[in-house]
N, C-alpha and C positions, 0 to 999 in steps of 0.2 A: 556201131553205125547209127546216126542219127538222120533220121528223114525228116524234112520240114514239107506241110502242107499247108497252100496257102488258098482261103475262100476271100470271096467279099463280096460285098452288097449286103439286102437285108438278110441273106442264108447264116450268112459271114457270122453278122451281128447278133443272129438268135442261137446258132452253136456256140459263140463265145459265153453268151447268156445262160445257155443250158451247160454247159462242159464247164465254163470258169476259168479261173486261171488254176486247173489241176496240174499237180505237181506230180506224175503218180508215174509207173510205168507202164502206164495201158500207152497203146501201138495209136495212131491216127486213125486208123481203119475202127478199132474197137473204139472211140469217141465218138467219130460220126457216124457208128452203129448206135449205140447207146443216145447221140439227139436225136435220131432217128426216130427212134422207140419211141423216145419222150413225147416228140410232136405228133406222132400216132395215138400216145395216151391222152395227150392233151385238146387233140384232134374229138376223138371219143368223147370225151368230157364236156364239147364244148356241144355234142350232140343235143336238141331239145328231145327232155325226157317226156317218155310216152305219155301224150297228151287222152287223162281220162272222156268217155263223153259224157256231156252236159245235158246232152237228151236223145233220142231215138234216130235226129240225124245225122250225129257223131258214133254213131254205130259201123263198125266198119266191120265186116263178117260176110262169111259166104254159107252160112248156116241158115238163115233163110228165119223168119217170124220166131221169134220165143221171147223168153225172159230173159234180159239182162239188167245190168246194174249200174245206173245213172249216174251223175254226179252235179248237179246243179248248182250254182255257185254259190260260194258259203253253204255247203252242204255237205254231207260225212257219206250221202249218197244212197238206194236203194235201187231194188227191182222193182220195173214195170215188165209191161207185156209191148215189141214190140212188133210193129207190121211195117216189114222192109218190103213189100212188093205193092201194097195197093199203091195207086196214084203214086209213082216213081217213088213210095218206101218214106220211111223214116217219121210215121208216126208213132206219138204214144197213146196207146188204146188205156182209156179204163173207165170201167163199168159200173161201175160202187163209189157214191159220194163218204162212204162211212171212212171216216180216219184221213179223206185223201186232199180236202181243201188243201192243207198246207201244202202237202206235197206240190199240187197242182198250181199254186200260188209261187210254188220256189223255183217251177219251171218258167210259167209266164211271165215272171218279175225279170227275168235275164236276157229278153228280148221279145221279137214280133214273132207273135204264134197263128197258124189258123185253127180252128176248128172243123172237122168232118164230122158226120154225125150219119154212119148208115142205116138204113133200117131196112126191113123182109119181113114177109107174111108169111102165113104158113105154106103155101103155095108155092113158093121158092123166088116168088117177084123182087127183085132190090130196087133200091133207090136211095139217094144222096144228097145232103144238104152241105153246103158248104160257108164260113164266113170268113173274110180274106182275116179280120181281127179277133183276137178271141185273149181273154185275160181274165183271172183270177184275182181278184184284192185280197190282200194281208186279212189277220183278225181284227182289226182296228175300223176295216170296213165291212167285218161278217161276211169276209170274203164273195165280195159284189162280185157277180160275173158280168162281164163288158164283151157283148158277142157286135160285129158290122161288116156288110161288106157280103149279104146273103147273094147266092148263087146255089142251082140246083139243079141237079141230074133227076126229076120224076121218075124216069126209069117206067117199070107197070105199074105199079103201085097206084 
């Protein structure tokens, strides 16, 4: 007994594509299982793969402030520290200019940054400077810092 099964349109033309002119004695049903499959592999594949982040607000976690591991562009990437909750999250904090110009150079060189900058007495008083611009130069310019754009929360201080 032979069964003929007839598709058309673009379905038509991508089973033929994937199935072929098979000569074989798989059944209709077990073909359009198998381009099935295919288009679910292919489907999968065409998925964009998990996108690393580039800095503190490509951080996507419900873990809350710590260290994770950056990737800035042309970069093979590192840990920072970072703070997902101050001022709606996604900065990168750091502390110590020692070793970190470049770093900090690899992050502002890939787009517009700001700067925060808190500060606390011993007292337990905060207060907050902010610059809407903030950038790092390469070694070529001894890594100039370019801060503009000051705003500021006094706070008690």
């Amino acid at each position: 007994m032979v069964i003929n099964v007839w598709f058309h349109g673009e379905k038509a033309d991508w089973i033929l594509k994937v199935v072929g002119e098979e000569k074989t004695q798989k059944s209709c049903c077990e073909k359009l299982h198998r381009a099935e499959k295919v288009e679910k592999i292919c489907k999968e594949k065409q998925k964009k793969p998990k996108q690393r982040p580039i800095d503190c607000g490509d951080v996507k976690t419900k873990r809350g402030n710590g260290i994770y591991k950056i990737y800035p562009k042309n970069s093979k990437g590192f840990d920072v520290y970072c703070d997902l909750e101050t001022d709606n999250g996604g900065w990168t904090v750091f502390q110590r200019r020692l070793n970190g110009y470049r770093r900090i150079n690899k992050l502002t060189a890939q787009g517009k940054y700001e700067l925060r900058v808190d500060k606390s007495d011993f007292n337990g008083n905060k207060a907050y400077a902010k610059y809407s611009t903030f950038s790092v130069g390469n070694a070529s310019t001894n890594y100039r810092l370019t801060v503009a754009g000051y705003s500021e929360n006094t706070g008690e201080l």
